[in-house]
Steps between C-alpha positions, in 0.01 A plus 500: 500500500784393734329616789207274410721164445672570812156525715402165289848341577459581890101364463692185352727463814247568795267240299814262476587575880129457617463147284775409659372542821182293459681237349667511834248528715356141321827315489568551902142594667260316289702147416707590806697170664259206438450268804718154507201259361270759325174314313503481171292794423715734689798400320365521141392894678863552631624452134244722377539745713903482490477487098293813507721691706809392307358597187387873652866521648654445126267727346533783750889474512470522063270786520690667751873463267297568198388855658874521650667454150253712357489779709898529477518491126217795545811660693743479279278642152354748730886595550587478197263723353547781790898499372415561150287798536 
């Protein structure tokens, strides 16, 4: 059983790490720097674009704790329980 939360846990961080990543890749390749007097069309697509990327960032950086935190406390019980025996 510990074995199996700790390969979920790691699942949990690449998927956090890899989230991260594309939320990346949209905040600096696809909004990138927008030009001095960018139409409005391309500014209402620079927010979306930057919003997107700054909501894939957060997410990716929660997963990615949330598989951290988790896959330490799987640490610790699975010590725990390897003492007692």
């Amino acid at each position: 059983m510990i074995k199996f939360l700790k390969n979920l846990f790691n699942g949990f961080i690449i998927a956090g790490i890899i989230i991260f990543l594309i939320g990346v890749d949209y905040w600096m390749f696809r909004a990138g720097i927008p030009y001095q007097d960018p139409p409005m069309d391309l500014q209402i697509q620079y927010a979306v674009d930057q919003g997107i990327g700054d909501t894939l960032m957060s997410v990716g950086f929660e997963v990615g704790i949330i598989g951290v935190v988790s896959r330490i406390v799987t640490a610790i019980i699975g010590r725990r329980k390897v003492k007692q025996v």
